[in-house]
Z-matrix of the N, CA and C atoms (Angstrom, degrees):
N
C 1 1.437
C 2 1.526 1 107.01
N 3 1.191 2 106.29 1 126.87
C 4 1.457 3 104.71 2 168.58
C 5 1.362 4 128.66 3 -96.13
N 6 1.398 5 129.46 4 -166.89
C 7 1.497 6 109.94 5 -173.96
C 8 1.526 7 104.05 6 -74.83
N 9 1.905 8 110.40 7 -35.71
C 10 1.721 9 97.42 8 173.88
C 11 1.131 10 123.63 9 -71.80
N 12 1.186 11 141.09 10 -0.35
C 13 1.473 12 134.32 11 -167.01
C 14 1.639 13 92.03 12 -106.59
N 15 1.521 14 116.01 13 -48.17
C 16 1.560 15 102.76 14 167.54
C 17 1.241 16 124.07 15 -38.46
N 18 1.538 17 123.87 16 -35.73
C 19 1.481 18 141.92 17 179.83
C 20 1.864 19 99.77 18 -55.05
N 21 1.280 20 105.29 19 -50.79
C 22 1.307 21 103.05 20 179.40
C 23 1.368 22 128.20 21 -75.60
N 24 1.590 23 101.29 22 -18.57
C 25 1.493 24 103.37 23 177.77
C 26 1.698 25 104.85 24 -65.29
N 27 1.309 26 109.95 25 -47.50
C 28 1.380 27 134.03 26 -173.55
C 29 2.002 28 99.50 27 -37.84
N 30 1.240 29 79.89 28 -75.68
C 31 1.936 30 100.25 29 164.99
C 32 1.395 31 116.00 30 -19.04
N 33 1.506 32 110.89 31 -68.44
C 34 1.497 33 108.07 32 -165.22
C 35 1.666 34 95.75 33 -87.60
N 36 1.158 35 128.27 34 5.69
C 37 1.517 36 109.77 35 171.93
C 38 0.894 37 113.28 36 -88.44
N 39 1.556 38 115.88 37 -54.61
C 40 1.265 39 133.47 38 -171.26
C 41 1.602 40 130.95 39 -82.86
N 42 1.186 41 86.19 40 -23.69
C 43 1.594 42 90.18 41 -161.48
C 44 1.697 43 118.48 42 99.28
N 45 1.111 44 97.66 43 -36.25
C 46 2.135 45 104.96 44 -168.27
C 47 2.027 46 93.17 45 -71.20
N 48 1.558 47 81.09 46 152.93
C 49 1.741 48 112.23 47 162.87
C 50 1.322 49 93.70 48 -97.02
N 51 1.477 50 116.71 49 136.81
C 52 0.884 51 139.64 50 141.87
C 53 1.528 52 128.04 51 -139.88
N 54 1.639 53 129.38 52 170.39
C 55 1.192 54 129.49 53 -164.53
C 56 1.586 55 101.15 54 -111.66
N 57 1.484 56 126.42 55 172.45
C 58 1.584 57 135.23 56 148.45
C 59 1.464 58 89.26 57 -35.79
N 60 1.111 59 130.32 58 -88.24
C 61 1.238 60 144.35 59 -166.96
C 62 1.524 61 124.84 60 -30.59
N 63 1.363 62 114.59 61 -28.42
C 64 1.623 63 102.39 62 163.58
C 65 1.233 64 110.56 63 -58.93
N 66 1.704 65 101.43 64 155.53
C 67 1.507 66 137.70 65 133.62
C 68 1.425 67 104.11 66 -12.95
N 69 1.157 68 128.27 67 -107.03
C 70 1.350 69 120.29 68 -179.19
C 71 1.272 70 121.53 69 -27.86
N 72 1.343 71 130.17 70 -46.82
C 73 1.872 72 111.07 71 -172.00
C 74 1.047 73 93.60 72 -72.66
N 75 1.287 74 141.99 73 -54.37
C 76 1.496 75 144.86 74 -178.31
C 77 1.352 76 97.40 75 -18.09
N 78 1.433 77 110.35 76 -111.70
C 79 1.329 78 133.83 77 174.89
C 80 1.822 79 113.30 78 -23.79
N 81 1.022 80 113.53 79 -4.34
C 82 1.729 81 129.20 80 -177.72
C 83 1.722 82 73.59 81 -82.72
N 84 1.468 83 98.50 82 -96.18
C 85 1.675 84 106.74 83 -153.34
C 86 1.199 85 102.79 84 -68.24
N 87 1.063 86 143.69 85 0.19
C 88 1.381 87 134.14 86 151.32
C 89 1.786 88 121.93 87 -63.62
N 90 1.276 89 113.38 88 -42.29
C 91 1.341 90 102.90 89 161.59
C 92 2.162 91 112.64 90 -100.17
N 93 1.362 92 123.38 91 11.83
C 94 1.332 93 113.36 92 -176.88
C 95 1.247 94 103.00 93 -107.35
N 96 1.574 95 132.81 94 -54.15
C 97 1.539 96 154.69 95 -175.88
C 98 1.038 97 95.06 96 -36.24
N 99 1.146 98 161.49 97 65.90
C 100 1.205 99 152.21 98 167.70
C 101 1.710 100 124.54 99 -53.53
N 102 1.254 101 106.33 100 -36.39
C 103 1.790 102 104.63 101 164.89
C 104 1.285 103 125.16 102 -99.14
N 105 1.466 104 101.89 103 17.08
C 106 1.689 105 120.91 104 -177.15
C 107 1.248 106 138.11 105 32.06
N 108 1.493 107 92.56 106 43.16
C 109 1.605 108 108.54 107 173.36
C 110 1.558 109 136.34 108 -112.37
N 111 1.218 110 88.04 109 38.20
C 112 1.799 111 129.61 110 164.94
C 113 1.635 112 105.84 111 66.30
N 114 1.254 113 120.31 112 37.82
C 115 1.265 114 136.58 113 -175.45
C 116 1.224 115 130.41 114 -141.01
N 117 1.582 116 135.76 115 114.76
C 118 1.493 117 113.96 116 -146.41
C 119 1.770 118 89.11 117 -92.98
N 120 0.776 119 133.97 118 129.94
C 121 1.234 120 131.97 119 170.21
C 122 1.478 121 127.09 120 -84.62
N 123 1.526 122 129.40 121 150.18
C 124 1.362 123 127.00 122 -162.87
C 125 1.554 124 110.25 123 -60.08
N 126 1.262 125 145.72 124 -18.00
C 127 1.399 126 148.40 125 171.20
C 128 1.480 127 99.48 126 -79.32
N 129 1.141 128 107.36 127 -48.84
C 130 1.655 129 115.32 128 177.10
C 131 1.737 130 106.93 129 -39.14
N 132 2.107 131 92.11 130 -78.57
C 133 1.745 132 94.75 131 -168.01
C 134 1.811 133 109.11 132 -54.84
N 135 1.073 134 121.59 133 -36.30
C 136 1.379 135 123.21 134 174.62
C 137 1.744 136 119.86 135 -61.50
N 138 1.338 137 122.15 136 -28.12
C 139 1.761 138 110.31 137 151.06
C 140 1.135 139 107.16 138 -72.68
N 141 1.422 140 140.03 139 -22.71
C 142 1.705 141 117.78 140 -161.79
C 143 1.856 142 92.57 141 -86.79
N 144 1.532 143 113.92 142 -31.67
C 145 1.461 144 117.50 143 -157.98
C 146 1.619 145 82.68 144 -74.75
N 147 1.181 146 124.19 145 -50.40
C 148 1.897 147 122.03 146 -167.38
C 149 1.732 148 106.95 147 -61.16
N 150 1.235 149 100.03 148 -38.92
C 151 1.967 150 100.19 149 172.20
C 152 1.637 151 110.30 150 -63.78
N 153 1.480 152 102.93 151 -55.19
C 154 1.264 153 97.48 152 174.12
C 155 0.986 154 123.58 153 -47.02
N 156 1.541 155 127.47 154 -70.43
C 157 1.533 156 132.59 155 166.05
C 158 1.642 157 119.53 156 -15.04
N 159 1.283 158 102.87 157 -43.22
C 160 1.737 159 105.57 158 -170.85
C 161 1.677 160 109.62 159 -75.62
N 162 1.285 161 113.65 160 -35.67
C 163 1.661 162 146.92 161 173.91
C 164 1.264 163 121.63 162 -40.30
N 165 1.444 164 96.98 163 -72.51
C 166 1.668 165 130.29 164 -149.17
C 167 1.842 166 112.31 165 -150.79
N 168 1.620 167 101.00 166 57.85
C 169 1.467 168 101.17 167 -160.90
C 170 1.356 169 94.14 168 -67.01
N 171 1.670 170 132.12 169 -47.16
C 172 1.291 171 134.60 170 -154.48
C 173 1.765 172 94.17 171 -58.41
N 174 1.372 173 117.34 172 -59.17
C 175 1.276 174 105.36 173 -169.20
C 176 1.474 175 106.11 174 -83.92
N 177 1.006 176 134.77 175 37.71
C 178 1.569 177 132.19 176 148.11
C 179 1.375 178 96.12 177 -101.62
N 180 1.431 179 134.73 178 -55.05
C 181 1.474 180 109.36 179 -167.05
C 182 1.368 181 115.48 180 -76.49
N 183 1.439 182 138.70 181 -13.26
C 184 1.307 183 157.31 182 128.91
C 185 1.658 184 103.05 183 -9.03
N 186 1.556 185 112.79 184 -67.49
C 187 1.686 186 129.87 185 168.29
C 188 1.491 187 97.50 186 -20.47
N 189 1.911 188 82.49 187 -82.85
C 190 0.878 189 106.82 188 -151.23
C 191 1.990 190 138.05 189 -49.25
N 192 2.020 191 92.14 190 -29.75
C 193 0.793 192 121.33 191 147.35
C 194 1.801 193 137.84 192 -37.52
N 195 1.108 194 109.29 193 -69.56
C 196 1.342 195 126.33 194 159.09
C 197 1.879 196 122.22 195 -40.76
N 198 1.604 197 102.25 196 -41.26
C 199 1.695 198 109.28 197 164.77
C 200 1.100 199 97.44 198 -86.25
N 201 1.454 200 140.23 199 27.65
C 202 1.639 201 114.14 200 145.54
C 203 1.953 202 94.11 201 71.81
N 204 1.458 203 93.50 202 66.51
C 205 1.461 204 92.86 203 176.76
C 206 1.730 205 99.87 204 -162.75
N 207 1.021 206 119.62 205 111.88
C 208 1.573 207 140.66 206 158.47
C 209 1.411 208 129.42 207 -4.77
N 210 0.741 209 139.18 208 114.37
C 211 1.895 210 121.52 209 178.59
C 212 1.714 211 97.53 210 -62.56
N 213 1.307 212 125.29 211 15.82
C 214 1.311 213 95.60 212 177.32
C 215 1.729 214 81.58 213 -129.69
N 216 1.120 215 114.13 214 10.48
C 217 1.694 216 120.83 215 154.32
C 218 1.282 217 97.73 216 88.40
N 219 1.435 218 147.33 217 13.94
C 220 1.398 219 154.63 218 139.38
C 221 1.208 220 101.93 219 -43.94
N 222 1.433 221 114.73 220 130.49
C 223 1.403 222 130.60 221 161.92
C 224 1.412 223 111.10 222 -64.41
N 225 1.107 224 117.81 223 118.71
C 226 2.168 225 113.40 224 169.15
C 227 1.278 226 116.61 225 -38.74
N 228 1.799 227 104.02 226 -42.48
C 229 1.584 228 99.17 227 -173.36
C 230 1.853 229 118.58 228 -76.23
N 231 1.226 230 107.47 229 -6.30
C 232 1.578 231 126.88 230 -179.50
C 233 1.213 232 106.45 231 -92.30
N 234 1.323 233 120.80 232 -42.48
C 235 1.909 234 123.26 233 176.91
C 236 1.444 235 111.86 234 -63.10
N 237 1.215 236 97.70 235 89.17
C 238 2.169 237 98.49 236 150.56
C 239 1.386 238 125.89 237 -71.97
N 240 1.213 239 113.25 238 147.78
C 241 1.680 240 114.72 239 -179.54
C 242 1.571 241 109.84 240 -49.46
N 243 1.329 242 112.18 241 116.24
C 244 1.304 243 141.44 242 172.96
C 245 1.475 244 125.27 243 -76.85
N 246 1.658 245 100.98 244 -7.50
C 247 2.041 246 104.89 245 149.11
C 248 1.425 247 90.16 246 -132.38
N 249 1.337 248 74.81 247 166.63
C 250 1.361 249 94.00 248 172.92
C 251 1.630 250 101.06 249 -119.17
N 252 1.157 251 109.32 250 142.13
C 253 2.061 252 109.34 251 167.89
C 254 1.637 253 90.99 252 -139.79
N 255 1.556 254 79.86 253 148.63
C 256 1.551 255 113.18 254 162.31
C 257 1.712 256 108.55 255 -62.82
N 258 1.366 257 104.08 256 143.95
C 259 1.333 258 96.13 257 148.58
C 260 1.469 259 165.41 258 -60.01
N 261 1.709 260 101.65 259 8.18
C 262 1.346 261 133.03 260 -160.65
C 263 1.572 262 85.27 261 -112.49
N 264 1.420 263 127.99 262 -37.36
C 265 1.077 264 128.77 263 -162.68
C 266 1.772 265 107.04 264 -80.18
N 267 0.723 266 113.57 265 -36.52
C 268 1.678 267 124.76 266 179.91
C 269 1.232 268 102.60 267 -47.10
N 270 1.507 269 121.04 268 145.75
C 271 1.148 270 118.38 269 144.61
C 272 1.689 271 164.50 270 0.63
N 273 1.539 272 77.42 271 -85.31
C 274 1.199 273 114.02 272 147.80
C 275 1.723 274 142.95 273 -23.12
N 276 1.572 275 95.56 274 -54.29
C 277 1.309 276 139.27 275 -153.24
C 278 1.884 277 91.95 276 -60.79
């Protein structure tokens, strides 16, 4: 992750614009980057997401929510209909 794509992570959670240049990304890879080569890396974003989680569960699944992701952490676009009904059975019908 770089500082712009963090920008976007930021985006689809939150809603907010932000730049490389905020306070927050700063202070992101300043305490996540750990080999400080301006890139959060996947071991990286996965301790800050597991601290968070322990922290601030409501606003991680809130996040998580917003990326189109499940409280049971299934992606929407990966979930297929999990009954099946007849067409007699519907409503509708």
């Amino acid at each position: 992750m770089t500082p712009e794509t963090c920008c976007l992570f930021i985006k689809g959670a939150t809603g907010e614009s932000c730049v490389p240049s905020d306070e927050r990304i700063k202070t992101h890879f300043e305490l996540y980057d750990s080999n400080k080569d301006g890139l959060i890396e996947r071991s990286e974003f996965l301790a800050f997401y597991e601290l968070k989680s322990r922290t601030n569960e409501n606003v991680v699944r809130e996040n998580l929510k917003h990326h189109n992701v499940r409280y049971d952490l299934k992606k929407l676009s990966e979930v297929k209909e999990e009954e099946s009904f007849e067409a007699q059975d519907m409503p509708r019908f």
